[in-house]
C-alpha positions in Angstrom: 33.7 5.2 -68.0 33.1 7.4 -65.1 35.2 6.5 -62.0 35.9 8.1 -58.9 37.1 5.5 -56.8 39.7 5.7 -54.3 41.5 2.5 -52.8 39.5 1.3 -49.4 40.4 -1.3 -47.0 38.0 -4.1 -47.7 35.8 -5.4 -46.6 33.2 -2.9 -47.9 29.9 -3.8 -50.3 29.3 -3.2 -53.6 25.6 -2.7 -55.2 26.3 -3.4 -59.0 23.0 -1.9 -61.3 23.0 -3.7 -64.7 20.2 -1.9 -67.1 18.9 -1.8 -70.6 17.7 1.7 -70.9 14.4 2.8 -73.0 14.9 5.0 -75.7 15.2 8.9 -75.4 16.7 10.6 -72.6 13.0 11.8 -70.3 14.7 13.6 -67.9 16.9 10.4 -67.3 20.6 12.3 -67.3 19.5 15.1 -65.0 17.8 12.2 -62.7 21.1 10.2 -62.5 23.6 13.6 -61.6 21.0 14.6 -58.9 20.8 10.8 -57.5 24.5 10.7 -57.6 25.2 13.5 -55.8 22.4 12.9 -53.1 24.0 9.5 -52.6 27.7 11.0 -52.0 25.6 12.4 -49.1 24.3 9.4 -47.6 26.2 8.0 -44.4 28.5 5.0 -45.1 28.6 6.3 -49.1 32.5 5.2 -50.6 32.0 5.9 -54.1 30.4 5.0 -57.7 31.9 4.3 -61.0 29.7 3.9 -64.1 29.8 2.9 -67.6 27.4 2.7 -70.0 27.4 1.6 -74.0 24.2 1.6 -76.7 22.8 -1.6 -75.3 24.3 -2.3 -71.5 24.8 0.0 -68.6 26.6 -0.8 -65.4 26.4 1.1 -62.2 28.5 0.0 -59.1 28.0 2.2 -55.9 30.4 1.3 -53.0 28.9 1.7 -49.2 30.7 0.2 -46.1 27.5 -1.6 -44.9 24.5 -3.4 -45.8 22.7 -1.3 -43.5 23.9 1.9 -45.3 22.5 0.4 -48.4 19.5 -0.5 -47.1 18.8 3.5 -46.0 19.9 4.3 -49.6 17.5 2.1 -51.1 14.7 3.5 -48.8 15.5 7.5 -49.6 12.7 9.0 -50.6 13.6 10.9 -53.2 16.0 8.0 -54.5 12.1 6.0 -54.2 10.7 8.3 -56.7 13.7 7.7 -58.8 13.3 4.2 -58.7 9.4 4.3 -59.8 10.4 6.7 -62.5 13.0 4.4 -63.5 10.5 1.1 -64.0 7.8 3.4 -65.5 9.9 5.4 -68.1 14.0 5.0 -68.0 14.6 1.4 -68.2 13.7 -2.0 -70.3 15.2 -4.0 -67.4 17.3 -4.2 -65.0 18.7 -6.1 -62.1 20.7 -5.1 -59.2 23.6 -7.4 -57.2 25.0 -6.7 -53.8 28.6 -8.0 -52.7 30.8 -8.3 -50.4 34.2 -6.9 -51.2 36.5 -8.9 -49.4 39.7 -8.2 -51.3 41.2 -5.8 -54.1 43.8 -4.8 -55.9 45.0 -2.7 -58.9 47.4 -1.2 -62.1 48.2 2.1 -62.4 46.3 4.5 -60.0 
């Protein structure tokens, strides 16, 4: 699992990408670093933790507005992403946006 979340005073948003990927890699791996770090950029950005196993990956980005994730979602380059994705990367996929109303944790 890749995490690098800090603790944030809710509420804030979480966009949660569930995928089956294709097989091979097609450029996929450098694709994901280069959207990940061009995200971090993004105003209203909080974090991402990822995991990802032979059959399932899960994505979760964490923004502190819908709005922020709207502008995400319409980034160019993350657009060209998101084509290569349907046309090449992934089998399926589905993505879920919540509100984060309350958290709590062990050990961090």
């Amino acid at each position: 699992m890749n995490g690098n979340m800090k603790a944030f005073q809710p509420p804030y948003y979480a966009v949660i990408f569930t995928s089956q990927r294709t097989i091979g890699d097609k450029g996929y791996g450098k694709m994901a670093e280069a959207m990940e770090q061009l995200a971090s950029q993004q105003p209203g950005f909080l974090g991402i933790e990822s995991a990802r196993d032979n059959e399932l990956g899960i994505t979760v980005s964490y923004w502190d507005s819908l709005e922020a994730i709207r502008n995400w979602k319409e980034n160019s380059a993350h657009k060209i992403a998101q084509e290569k994705g349907k046309q090449e990367w992934y089998k399926n996929y589905s993505v879920r946006i919540c509100k984060v109303e309350k958290e709590y944790s062990f050990g961090l």
